[in-house]
C-alpha positions in Angstrom: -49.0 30.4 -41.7 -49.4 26.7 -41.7 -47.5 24.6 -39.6 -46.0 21.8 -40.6 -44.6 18.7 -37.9 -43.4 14.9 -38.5 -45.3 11.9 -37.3 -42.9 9.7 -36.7 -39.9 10.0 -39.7 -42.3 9.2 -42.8 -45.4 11.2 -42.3 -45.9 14.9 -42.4 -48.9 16.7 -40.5 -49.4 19.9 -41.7 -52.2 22.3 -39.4 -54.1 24.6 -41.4 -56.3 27.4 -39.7 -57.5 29.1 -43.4 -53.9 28.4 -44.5 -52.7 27.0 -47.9 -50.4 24.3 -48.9 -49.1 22.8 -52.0 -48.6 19.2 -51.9 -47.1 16.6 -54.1 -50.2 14.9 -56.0 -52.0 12.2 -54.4 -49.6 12.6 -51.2 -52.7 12.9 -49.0 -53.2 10.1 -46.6 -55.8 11.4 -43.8 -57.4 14.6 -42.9 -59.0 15.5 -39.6 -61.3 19.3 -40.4 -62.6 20.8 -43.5 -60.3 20.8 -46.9 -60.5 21.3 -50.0 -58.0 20.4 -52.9 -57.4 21.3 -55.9 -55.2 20.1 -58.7 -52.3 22.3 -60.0 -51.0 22.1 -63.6 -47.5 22.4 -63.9 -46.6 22.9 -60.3 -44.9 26.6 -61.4 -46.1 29.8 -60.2 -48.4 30.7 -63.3 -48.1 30.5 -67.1 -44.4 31.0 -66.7 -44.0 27.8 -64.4 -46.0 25.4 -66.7 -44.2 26.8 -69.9 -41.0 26.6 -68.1 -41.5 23.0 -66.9 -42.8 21.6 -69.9 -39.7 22.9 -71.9 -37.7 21.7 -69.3 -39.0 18.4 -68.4 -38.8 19.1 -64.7 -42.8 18.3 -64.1 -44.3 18.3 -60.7 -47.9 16.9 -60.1 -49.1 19.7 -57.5 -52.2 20.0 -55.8 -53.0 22.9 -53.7 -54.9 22.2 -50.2 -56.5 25.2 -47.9 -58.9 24.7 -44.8 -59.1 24.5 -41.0 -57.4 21.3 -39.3 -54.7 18.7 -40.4 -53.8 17.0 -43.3 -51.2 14.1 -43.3 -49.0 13.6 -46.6 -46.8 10.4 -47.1 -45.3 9.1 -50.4 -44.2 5.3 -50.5 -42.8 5.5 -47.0 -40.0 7.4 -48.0 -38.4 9.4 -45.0 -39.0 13.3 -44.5 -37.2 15.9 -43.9 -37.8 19.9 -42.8 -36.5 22.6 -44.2 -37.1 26.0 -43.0 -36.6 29.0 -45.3 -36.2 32.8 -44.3 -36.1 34.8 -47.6 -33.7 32.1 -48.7 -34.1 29.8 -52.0 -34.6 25.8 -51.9 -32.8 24.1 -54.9 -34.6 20.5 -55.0 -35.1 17.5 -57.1 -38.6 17.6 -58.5 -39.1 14.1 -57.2 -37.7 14.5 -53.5 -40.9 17.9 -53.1 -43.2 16.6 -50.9 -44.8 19.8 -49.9 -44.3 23.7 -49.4 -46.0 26.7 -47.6 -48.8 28.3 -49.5 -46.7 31.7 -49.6 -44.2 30.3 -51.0 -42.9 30.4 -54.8 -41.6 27.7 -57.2 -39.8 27.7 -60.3 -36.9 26.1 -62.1 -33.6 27.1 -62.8 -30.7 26.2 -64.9 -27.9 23.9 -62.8 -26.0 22.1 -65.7 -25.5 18.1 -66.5 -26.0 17.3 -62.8 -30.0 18.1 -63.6 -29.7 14.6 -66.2 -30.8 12.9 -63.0 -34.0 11.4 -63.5 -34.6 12.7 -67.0 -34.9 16.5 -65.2 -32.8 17.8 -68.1 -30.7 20.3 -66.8 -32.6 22.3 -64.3 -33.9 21.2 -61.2 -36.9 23.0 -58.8 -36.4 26.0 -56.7 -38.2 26.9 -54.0 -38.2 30.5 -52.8 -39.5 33.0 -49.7 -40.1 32.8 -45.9 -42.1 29.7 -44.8 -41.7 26.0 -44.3 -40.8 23.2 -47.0 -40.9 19.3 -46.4 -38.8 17.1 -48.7 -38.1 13.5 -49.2 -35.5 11.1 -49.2 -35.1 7.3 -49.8 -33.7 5.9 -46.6 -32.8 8.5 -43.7 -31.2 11.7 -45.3 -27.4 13.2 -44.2 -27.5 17.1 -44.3 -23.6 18.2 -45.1 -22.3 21.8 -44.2 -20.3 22.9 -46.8 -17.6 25.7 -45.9 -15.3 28.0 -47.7 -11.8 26.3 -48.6 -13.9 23.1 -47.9 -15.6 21.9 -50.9 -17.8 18.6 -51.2 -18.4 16.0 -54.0 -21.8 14.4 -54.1 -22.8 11.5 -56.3 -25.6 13.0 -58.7 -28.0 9.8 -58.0 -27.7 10.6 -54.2 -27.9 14.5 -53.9 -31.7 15.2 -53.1 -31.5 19.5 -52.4 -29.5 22.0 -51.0 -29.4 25.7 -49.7 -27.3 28.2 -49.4 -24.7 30.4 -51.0 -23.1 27.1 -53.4 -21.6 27.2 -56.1 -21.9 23.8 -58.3 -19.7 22.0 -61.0 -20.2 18.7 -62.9 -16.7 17.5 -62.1 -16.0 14.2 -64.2 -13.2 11.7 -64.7 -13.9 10.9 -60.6 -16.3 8.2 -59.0 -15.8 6.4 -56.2 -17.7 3.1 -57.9 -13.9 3.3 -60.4 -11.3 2.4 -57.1 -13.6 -1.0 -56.3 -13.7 -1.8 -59.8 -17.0 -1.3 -60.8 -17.0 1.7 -63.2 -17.6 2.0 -66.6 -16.8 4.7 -69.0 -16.9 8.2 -68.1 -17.8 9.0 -64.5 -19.4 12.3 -62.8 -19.8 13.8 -59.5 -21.7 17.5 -58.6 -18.5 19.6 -56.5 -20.2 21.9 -54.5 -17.9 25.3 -53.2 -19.0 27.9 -51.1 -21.2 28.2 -47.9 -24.3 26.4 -47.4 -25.9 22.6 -46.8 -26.7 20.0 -48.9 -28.9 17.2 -48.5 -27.7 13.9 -49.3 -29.5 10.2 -49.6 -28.1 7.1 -48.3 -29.6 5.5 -52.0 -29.0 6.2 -55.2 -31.7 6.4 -58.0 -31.0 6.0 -61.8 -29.3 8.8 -63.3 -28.0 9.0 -66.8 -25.2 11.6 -64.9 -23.8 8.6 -62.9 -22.0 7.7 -65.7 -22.3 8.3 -69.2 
């Protein structure tokens, strides 16, 4: 299995002994060894994945990478996070994937309004199986333990993944931007109840489930 380790907070180095990654396209910085790449349409598993994300608007730009040494990914020096999964399933902005274990399997699934983030429509990327993700955040990411009887709201243009056994709502009518007087018409937050952690960006991107 590959192994994947930070340089420093904004590059990933990933060693490969005959091992296989899937990267976010054009992510590659340096590679020390003998790789090869290969482009991925879609970034699903199979004909299901592409048809899925092409109804669903939820498009990744993959590329797969397999050899012997170290490759190095980086995207616009935003910081990088691991995330390690053991049967469990990833649920992650498209946009905030930077790269996954080989063995691994992605998909999309349904979430609701909070997915009108980016123009993602309203399902976002999963990422499930045993093996190693790495994922990306604007600014250095909080990861928040949510517990039973202890629910957390998230604003939609800061939430960047999460794992566990949550449940989600789009809970509107609530928005911290409304008490300092700088909302405007209706605004939304993503309530999360249950067990699990969620991973949370100190910067918001555009959403069009901010506020609508």
């Amino acid at each position: 299995m590959a192994q994947f380790r930070l340089q420093g907070s904004k590059v990933l180095a990933v060693d490969l002994s005959g091992d296989t990654v899937k990267a976010k396209n054009g992510a590659m910085v340096a590679y020390e060894g003998e790789m090869t790449f290969k482009k991925m349409t879609g970034g699903g598993d199979g004909l299901r994945g592409i048809v899925t994300r092409r109804l669903t608007g939820e498009h990744m730009a993959v590329m797969e990478v397999k050899g012997r040494g170290t490759c190095y990914f980086a995207d616009r020096a935003s910081e990088i996070n691991l995330v390690t999964l053991r049967g469990e399933t990833l649920y992650v902005e498209s946009s905030n994937l930077l790269c996954t274990d080989g063995g691994l399997r992605t998909g999309t699934t349904f979430t609701g309004l909070r997915g009108a983030s980016q123009g993602n429509g309203l399902f976002t990327t999963t990422v499930e199986g045993t093996g190693q993700a790495a994922i990306m955040s604007d600014g250095t990411a909080i990861v928040l333990r949510v517990t039973p009887g202890m629910p957390l709201q998230v604003d939609p243009g800061a939430y960047i993944a999460h794992t566990g056994r949550l449940k989600q709502h789009f809970q509107s009518g609530v928005n911290w931007r409304t008490f300092v007087g700088e909302g405007s018409g209706e605004a939304f937050q993503i309530r999360f109840e249950g067990e699990g952690l969620v991973y949370v960006q100190p910067s918001e991107r555009n959403t069009i489930g901010g506020e609508l």
